[in-house]
C-alpha positions in Angstrom: 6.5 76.4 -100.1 7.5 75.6 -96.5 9.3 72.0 -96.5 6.5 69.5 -94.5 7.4 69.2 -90.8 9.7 66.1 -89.4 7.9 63.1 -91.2 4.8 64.3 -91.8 5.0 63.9 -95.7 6.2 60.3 -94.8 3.0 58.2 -95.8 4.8 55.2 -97.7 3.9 51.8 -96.1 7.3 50.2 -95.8 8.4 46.5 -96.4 9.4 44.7 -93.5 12.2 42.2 -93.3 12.1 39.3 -90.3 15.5 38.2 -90.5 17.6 35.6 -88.1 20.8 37.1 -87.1 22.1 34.4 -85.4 21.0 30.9 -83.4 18.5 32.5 -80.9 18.2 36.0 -82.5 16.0 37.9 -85.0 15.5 41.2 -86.1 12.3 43.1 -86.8 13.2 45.9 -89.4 11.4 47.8 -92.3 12.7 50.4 -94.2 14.6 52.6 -91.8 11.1 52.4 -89.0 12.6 51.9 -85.7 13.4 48.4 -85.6 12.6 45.6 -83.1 15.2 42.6 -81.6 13.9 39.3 -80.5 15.4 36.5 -78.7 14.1 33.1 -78.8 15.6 31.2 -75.8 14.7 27.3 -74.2 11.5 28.4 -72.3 10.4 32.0 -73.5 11.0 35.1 -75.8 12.2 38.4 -74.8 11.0 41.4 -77.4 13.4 44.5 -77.3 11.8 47.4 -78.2 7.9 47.2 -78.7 7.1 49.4 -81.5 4.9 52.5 -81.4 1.3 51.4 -80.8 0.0 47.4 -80.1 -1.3 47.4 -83.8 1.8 47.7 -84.9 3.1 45.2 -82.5 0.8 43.1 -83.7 3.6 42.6 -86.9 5.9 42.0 -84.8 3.6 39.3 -83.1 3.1 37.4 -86.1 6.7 37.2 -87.3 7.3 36.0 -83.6 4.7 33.0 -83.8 6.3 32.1 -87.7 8.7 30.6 -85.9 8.1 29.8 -82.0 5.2 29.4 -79.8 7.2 30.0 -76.6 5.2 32.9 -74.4 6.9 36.8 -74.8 7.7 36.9 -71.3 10.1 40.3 -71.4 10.0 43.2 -73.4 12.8 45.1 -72.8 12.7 49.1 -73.5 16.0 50.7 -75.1 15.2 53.9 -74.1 12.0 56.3 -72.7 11.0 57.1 -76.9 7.1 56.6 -77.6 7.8 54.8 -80.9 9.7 52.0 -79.1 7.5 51.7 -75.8 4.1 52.8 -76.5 3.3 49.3 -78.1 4.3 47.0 -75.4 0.7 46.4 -73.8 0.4 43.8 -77.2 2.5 41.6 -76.1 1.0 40.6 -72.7 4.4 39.9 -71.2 4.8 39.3 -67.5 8.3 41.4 -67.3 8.7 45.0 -69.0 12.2 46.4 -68.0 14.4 49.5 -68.6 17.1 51.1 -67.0 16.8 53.2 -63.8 17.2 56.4 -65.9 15.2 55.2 -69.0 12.0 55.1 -65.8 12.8 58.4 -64.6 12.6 60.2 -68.4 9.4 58.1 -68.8 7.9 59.6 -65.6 9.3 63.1 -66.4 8.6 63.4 -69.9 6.8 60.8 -71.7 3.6 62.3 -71.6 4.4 65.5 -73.4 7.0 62.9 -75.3 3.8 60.9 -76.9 2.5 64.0 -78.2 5.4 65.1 -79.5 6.3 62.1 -81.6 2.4 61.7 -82.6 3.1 64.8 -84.2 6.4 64.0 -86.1 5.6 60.4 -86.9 2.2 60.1 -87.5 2.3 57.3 -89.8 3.9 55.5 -87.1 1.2 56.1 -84.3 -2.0 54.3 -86.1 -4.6 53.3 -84.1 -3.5 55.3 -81.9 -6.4 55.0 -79.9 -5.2 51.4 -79.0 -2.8 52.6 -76.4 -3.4 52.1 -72.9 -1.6 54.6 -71.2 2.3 55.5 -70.9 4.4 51.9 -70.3 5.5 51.3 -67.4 8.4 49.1 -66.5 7.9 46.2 -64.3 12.0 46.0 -63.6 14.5 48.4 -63.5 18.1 48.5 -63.3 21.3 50.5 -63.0 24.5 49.3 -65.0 23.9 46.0 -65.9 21.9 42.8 -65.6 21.4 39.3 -66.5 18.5 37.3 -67.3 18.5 33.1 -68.4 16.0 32.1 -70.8 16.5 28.9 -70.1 20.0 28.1 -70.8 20.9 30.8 -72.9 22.3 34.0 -71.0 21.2 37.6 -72.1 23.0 40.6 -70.5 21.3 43.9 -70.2 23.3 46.3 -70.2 23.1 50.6 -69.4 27.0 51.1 -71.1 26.5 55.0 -70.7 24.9 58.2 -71.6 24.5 59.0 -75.1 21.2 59.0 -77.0 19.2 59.5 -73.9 20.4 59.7 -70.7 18.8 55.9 -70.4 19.9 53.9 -73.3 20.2 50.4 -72.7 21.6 47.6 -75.3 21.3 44.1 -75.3 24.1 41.4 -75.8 24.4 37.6 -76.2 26.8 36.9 -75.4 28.0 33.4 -76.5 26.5 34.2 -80.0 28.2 37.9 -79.7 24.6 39.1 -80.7 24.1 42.8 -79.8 20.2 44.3 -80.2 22.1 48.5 -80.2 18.7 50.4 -79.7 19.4 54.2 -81.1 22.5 54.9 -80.0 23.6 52.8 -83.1 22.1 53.8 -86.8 22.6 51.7 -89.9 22.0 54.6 -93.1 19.8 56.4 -90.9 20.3 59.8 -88.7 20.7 59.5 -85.2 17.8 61.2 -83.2 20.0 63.6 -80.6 17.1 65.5 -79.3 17.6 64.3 -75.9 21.2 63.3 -76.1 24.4 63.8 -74.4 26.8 64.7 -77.2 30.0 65.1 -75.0 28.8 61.4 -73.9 28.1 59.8 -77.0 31.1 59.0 -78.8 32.8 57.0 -75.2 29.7 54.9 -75.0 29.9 53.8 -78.2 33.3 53.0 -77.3 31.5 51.0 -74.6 30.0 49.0 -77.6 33.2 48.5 -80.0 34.4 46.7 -77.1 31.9 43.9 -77.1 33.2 42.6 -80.4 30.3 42.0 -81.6 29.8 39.8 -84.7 26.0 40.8 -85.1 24.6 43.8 -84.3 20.6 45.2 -85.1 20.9 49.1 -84.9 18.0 51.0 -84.2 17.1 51.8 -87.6 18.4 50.2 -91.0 19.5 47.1 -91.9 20.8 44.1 -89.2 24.4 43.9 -89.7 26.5 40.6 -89.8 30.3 40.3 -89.7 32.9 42.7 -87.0 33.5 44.9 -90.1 30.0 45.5 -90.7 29.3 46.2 -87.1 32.3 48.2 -86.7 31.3 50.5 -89.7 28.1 51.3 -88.3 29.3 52.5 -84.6 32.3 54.1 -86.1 29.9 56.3 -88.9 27.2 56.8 -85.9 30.2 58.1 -83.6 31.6 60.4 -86.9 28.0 62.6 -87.2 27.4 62.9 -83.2 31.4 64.4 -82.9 30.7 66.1 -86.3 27.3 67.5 -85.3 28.7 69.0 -81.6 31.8 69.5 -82.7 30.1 72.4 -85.5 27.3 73.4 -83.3 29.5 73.7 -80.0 32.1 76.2 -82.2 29.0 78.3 -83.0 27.5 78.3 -79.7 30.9 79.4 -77.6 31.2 81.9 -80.5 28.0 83.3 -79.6 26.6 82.9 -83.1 22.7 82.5 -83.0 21.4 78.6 -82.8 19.6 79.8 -86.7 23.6 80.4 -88.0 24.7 77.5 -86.2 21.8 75.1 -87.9 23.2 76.7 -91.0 26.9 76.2 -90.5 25.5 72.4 -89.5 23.3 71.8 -93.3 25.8 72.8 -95.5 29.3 70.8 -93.5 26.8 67.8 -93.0 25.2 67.3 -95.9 27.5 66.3 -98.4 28.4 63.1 -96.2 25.0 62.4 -94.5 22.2 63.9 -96.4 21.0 60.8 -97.7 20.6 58.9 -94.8 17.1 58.3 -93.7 15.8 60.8 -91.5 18.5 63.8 -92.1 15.7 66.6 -92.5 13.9 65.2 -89.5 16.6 65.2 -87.3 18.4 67.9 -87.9 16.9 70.7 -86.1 16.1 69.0 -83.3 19.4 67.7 -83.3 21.1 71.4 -83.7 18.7 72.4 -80.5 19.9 70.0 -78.6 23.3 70.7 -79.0 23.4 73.8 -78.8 21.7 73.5 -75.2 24.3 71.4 -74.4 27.3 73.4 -75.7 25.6 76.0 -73.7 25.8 74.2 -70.5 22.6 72.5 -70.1 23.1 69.0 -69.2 19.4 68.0 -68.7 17.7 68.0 -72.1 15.1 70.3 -72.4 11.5 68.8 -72.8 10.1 68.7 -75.9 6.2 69.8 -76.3 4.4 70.1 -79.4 4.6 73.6 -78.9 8.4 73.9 -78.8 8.7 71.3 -81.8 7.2 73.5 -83.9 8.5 76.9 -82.9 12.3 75.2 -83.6 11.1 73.9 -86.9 9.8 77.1 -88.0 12.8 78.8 -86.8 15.4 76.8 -88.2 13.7 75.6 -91.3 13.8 78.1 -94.6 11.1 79.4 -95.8 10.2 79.6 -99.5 
């Protein structure tokens, strides 16, 4: 029997945690599901990361009002990804803002990028039919921003190409709070199918150098304490150079991308086969890098169509 594609056998309602991580922040998680940062500051809440649809959101919402009634006023995008924009309409805020790059993917891609992820996560996407349209951001920016809620000073900040070409984090600074979107996992694979491997591992550089006492990943568990953090940037940065570093010596080879998803399984496995995700990921991942190892910079956009024809050409059939 063929193995079930991406997360399509994954029907299991998961148990959501609302958690504070430190005087103004919280963190949205459940289970390994992307995860979603809030800040409460004087005069207003900023949401990062909306969830995939606005009934999902509608969690989020509701954990939100358990302990403020200050108005959302920003929801703030970590990257172009359906499952953490596609929900935002929910929240009725008057700002939606991304980075300059995460806008252009959005534009370029997130159409065929809905349908994609519809596909792979559909437990994600219900009521799908609540979604308005593709989000569209309402400010952009290039490196680096600042907004005051209030009194309290949130920096939003583009540190580098990695996950995406867009990837944006978020960072308190005087409570060394930082909300790491995907290009940080907790026990969960990263999602490289539209990364910049050669990239990755200096931006998370980027992100060891905030210090950070507090950090929500993208997926898994909020993390408190520098060691904790530092754990969880060094182990994401260890699979992407692991992951290239395999595929890339294949691909220069001029081994086939099926021998170099092979070569990839069995030296990965052992160390990060039990993170969430890992038989998702992986073949997208592989693509991905291979493309890149093969000199395409500009990741390739993902349809349904090509989902499928990598999946059933990189996973075994039995």
């Amino acid at each position: 029997m063929a193995k079930a594609f991406a997360s399509q056998a994954d029907l299991a309602e998961k148990r959501i945690t609302f958690s504070r991580l430190s005087e103004h922040a919280y963190a949205f998680t459940a289970d390994g599901d992307p995860n979603t940062g809030i800040v409460v500051g004087d005069n207003a809440v900023m949401v990062i990361d909306a969830q995939a649809t606005p009934k999902a959101a509608q969690a989020v919402i509701e954990k939100v009002r358990s302990v403020t009634d200050k108005p959302i006023r920003y929801v703030v995008l970590s990257s172009y990804h359906a499952i953490r924009t596609l929900g935002a309409s929910a929240y009725e805020a008057e700002h939606v803002v991304c980075s300059e790059a995460t806008r252009e993917m959005i534009v370029e891609r997130g159409a065929q990028d809905y349908k994609s992820e519809l596909q792979r996560f559909p437990r994600l996407f219900r009521a799908a039919d609540m979604i308005p349209g593709l989000t569209s951001p309402t400010i952009t920016f290039g490196g680096r921003m600042t907004v005051w809620l209030g009194g309290l000073q949130v920096e939003i900040v583009h540190p580098g190409r990695g996950q995406t070409k867009g990837d944006t984090v978020v960072w308190l600074p005087e409570e060394r709070t930082l909300f790491g979107g995907d290009l940080v996992e907790a026990g969960a694979t990263p999602d490289g199918s539209d990364a910049h491997f050669k990239d990755w591992p200096a931006t998370l550089e980027k992100l060891q150098a905030f210090h950070a006492e507090t950090l929500l990943p993208g997926r898994g568990d909020a993390l408190v304490g520098s060691d904790a953090v530092g754990e969880a940037i060094s182990t994401t940065r260890a699979f992407v150079e692991d992951l290239y570093r395999i595929v890339s010596e294949a691909a220069v080879a001029g081994e086939p991308l099926k021998q170099a998803y092979d070569k990839a399984i069995a030296a990965l496995q052992p160390r990060y086969g039990k993170w969430v995700l890992f038989d998702h990921c992986l073949p997208f991942n592989v693509a991905r890098a291979y493309d890149e190892a093969k000199g395409l910079d500009h990741p390739r956009i993902w349809t349904v169509e090509r989902d499928l024809e990598i999946w059933s050409m990189l996973e075994p059939q039995t």
